[in-house]
Structure formats: C-alpha cells, structure tokens
N, C-alpha and C positions, 0 to 999 in steps of 0.2 A: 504494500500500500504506500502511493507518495506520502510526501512530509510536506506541513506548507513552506512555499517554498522561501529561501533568502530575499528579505527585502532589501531595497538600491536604496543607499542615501541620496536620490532627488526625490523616493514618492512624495507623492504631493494626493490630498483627498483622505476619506477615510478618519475613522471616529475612534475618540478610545473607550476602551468596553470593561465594565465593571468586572473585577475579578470574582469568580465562581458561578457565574449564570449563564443558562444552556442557551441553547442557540433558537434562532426560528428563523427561517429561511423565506425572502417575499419576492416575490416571482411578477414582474409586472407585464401588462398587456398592452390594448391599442392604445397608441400616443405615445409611447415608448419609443417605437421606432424611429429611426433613422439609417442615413447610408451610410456603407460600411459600419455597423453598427458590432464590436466585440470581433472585427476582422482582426486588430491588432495580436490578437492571441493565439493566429492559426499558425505563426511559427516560434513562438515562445511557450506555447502551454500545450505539449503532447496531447496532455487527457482531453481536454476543451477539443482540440481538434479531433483526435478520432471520434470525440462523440457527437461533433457538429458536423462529420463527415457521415456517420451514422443515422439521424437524425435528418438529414438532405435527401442520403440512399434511401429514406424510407419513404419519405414525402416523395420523390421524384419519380419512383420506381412505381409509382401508381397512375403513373401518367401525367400529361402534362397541366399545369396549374393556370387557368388565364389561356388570352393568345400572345402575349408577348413570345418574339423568336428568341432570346435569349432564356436560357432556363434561370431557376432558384440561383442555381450556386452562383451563374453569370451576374446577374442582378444585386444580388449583393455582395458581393466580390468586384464589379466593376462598374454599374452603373451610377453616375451622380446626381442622378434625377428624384431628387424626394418622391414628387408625385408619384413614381414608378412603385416605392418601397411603401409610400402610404396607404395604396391600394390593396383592397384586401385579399388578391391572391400572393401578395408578395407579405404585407406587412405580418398577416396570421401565421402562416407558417414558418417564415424566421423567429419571427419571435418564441414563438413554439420552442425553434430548435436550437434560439441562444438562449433561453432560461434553461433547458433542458441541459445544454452543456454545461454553464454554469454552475449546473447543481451537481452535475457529476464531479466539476471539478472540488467543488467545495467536498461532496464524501469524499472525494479522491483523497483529499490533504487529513484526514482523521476525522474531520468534525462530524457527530452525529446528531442534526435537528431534535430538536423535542416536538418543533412542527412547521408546515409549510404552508404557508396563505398566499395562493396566486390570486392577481387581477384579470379577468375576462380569461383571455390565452390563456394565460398562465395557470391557470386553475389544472389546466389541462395536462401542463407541463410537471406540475405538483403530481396530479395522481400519477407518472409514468413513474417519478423518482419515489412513489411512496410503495409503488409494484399493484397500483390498482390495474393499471394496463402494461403491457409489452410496449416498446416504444414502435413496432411493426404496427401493434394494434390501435395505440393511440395517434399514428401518421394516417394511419386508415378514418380514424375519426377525423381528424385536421384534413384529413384532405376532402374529403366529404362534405364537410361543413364550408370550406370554402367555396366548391365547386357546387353548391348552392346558392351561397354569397352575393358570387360573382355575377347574377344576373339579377339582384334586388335591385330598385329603380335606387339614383342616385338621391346620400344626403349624407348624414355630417350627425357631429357632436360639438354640445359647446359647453365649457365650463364656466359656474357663473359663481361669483361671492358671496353666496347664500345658502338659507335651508331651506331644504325641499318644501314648508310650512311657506315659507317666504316668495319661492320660486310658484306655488300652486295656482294661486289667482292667473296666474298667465299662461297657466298650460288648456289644451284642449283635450281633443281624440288623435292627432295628429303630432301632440311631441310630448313626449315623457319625459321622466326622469329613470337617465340610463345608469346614474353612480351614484353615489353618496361615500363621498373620496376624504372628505374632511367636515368636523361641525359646522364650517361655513365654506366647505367646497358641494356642488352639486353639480352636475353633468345633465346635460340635457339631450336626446338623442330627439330623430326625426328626418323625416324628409327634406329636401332643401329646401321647397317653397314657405311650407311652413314653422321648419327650423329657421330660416330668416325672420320671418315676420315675428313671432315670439323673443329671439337674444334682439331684435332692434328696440321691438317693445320697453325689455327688459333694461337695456341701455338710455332710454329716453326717461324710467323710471330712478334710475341713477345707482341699479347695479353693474357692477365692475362683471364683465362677459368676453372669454376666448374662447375660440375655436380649438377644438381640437382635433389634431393632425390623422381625418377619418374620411373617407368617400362614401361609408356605408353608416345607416341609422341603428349599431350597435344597440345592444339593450332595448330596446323599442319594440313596441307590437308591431312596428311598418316593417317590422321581417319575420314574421309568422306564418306568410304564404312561400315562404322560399325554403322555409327547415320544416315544413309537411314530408313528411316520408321519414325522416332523419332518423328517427327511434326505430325503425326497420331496420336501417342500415345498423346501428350501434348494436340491435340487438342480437345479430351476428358476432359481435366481438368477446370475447371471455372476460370477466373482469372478477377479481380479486377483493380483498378485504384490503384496506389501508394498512402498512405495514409500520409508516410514522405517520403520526396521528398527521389531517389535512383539517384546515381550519377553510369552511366554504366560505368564498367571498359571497356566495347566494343561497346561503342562510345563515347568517355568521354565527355559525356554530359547525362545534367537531362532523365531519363525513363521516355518517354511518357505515355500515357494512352493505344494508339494505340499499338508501342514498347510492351506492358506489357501485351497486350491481345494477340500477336502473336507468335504462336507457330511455326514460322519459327525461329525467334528473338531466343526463347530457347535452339533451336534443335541445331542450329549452334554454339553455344556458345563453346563445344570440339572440333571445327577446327576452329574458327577464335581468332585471336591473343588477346593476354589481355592488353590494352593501360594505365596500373594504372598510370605512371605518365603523361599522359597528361590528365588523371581523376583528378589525386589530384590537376594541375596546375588550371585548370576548378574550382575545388571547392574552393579552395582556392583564387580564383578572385572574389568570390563573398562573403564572407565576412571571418575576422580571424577567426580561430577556434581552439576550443581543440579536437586535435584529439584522438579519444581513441581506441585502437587495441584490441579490443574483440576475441582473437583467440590464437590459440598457439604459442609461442615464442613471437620472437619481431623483427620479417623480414619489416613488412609492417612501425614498426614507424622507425628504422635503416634506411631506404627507407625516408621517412618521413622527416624526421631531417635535410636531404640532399636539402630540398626545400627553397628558401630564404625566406619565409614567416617563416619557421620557424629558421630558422639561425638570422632573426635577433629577432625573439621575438616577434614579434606579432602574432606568433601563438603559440601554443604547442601541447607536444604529451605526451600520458600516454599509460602506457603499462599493461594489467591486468595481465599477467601471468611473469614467469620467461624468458630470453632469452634463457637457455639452459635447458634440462631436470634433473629436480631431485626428491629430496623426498616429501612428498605429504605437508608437510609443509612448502617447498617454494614456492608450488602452495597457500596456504594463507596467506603468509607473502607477497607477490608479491600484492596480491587481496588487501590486507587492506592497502599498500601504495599506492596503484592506490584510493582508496576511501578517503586515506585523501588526499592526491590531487584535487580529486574532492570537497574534501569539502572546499578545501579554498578559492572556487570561486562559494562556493554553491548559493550566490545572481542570479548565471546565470540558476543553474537549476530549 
C-alpha cells in the first residue's frame, strides 16, 4: 500500500487538521468542472492515473458519449473550450472519474474515511469507492444517465444568497430549487427561459444571483421525461451494501443497504434536489472530522468552512486540488500540501 506521499516546500493551499479525528471524504459534482481539471497528476500520481485511466476505459468502452469527434480522454486532456467540459456528456463523467480517482488515491496513501458525502456526481463516485457498485457497473450507470441527459431541452442552474424560504415566492412549476449548498446558498435549476426570468426577478429584488457552470436543469423536474426508463437500466446492475458508511446528499442521512440496492433511489437522483448542507450538518453531528474534498476546485470545502463545526475548530477541511485552474504543477503543489496536512495528524489515519 502507498504512503502519503513527501511534500515540496513550495505547497501552497490546504488546511491544518486537528490531531486525532477521522477523516470524511467530499466528492463534489456539477460546477466543479473545469478544463484540464486534476490533469496535473497523470504523470506525478501513478494510483490517480491508472484509476483515471480505469474509470475512462469504462465510461468509453460503452460507447460513445455526445457527438463531439474527439473522445472523453481527448476533451479533457486537450481541449480548452469550457463550454465543451460544461456540457453534460463531458462535464458528468469526468467528474465521475476525477473524484473516483481521487478517492483511490487518498485509500491508496492509508487513510480510511469514516464516511463519504458526494454532491450530484459524486454521490455516484462515493458508492463505487464505498463497493456499493463495480466501477464497470457504476460507468454503466454514468453513462446511461448521460446519454439520457444529452437530449433534455436546454437550461442552466443558478446560485443565489439565500434560503430556499426566501428564494420561494419566486419560484413557479418551471424552476426549483436544485441544492441547498449553504444556510444562505440555494441553487436554483430550470429551463433557460424561465430560469432567466426568475434569477433576473430575483436580482431586481436585491439578491446577490450566479450562474452556475451547467447546460442542463440538474435537480429539477424539467428532467423527469428524459430519466423515464432509467430504473430499468440500473436494475440490471448488482449493487452491494455500503462498505464505508455514505452520507446521501439526497436524504442527508447515512445510505441504507435497502437505499443502495434500489434503482429507483438512483434513477431519481437528476431531478430531485441535492441537500449537501443539511448532509454535512448530519455528519458533522456525529462526530469532528477532517474533511477532505477529493475533487476539483475547492467549492465543496468554501461551503465547508461556512459550518460552525468548522469555524470554531473542531473540525477541519483540506483541499486536494487548487481553487482555481492552472498549470499542471499546481495540481501537485496543491496535492503534496493536502498530504502534509494529512500527515500531521497521521496518528488518526
């Protein structure tokens, strides 16, 4: 088994973590992405690469994702087209397949989660590393689900500075509430036309409203006609009992056994809302943790930080990657202060 590995005196990023508290691992989903997004570690991090090479073969091997002529690995390996990676045959399954390695890499190095809270994708990417699915079997899901996606009519998510109580009076039958991200973050999903007219609304009322980096109305009943079938397909796939416990971003609470065998639970997961902070409130009740964001950027510990478990310091948060995109040597500068991090409370792992 690796050791984590020696950190560089330049890292730069990454938290320090309270000596003796187990780990929980946060897997984040759409909005996340970016190009070349945790490319920097395909020749500095063996484990990362064979299982992002793993995790590709599996997704790709089922055929092709979209019509772009460039495949997965071409696209984010070379393409610099945001729009290309925001789109949901490209954005869902990378990311799938960088939280996935990520996680690998983290068991690789010793560390054993006490638990694993992915957002949207990531949830996905949590049950493969917890043994609820094969990573064949859950590529089969991710790709399913995409090639579904891929033909919902266009629209968009937007994040606004408010609570869902607050957000209500503006919504209709036409945009939801796709996240509840922070006590005063909410996500709003829908179609463009009237995903516009609702954040302009909302704007003119004198909440603070972004866009987030989506083509498709994630979380939203406006993709209910396109994941019809989907629990057919899932219920072909074998699936297991959670092996480290997974904390649902869509019930925030522990994944049952039952939960984790049903392929309605799966199918639903691209129109029903994603609850991470009343996930993280949940896990975070049951005992401190170091949390560590196995994914790209650093939205989910940003989010994170914002919790008073961790404002006052009985908890913390570590970040594996850079916050914003850059050269492929901030993706390992980033890596090795997240690992000496971990190392200074390595009695926990």
């Amino acid at each position: 088994m690796s050791q984590l590995p020696r950190p560089r005196a330049e890292s730069t990023g990454g938290a320090t973590a309270p000596a003796g508290r187990r780990h929980a691992l946060l897997l984040p989903g759409q909005g996340a992405q970016h190009v070349r997004m945790a490319a920097g570690l395909m020749t500095a991090e063996p484990v990362f690469a064979e299982a992002m090479d793993e995790a590709l073969t599996a997704l790709t091997e089922l055929g092709p994702l979209g019509d772009r002529p460039a495949g997965l690995r071409e696209d984010w390996l070379r393409s610099p087209d945001a729009a290309v990676i925001d789109h949901v045959t490209r954005a869902q399954p990378l990311l799938f397949a960088v939280d996935y390695a990520l996680g690998r890499l983290v068991l690789g190095w010793g560390v054993r989660p006490a638990a694993l809270l992915g957002h949207s994708i990531g949830e996905v990417a949590a049950a493969v590393l917890s043994g609820v699915f094969t990573l064949r079997d859950a590529a089969a899901l991710v790709h399913d689900r995409v090639t579904r996606l891929a033909d919902a009519p266009p629209g968009g998510m937007a994040a606004v500075a408010a609570t869902p109580d607050e957000v209500a009076p503006f919504l209709g039958d036409e945009v939801a509430v796709g996240a509840v991200n922070a006590a005063r973050q909410t996500v709003l999903a829908g179609l463009d036309a009237p995903l516009g007219a609702v954040t302009e609304a909302l704007r003119e009322a004198g909440f603070v409203v972004q866009r987030v980096p989506a083509s498709t109305a994630f979380h939203s009943p406006a993709l209910a006609p396109a994941t019809g079938g989907a629990a057919d397909r899932i219920a072909a796939l074998p699936a297991g009992e959670p092996g480290i416990p997974v904390m649902s971003g869509y019930t925030a609470r522990f994944l049952t056994p039952a939960e984790a065998k049903d392929p309605a639970f799966w199918s639903r997961q691209p129109v029903a809302p994603v609850l991470f902070w009343p996930a993280l409130d949940a896990l975070l009740a049951t005992e401190d943790l170091v949390l560590v964001e196995a994914g790209p950027g650093q939205g989910l510990s940003q989010l994170a930080r914002r919790h008073p478990a961790v404002r006052s310091g009985s908890s913390a948060v570590i970040s594996l990657l850079p916050a914003r995109p850059g050269p492929p040597e901030a993706d390992v500068a980033a890596l090795r202060a997240a690992a000496e991090a971990l190392r200074e409370h390595a009695g926990a792992v």
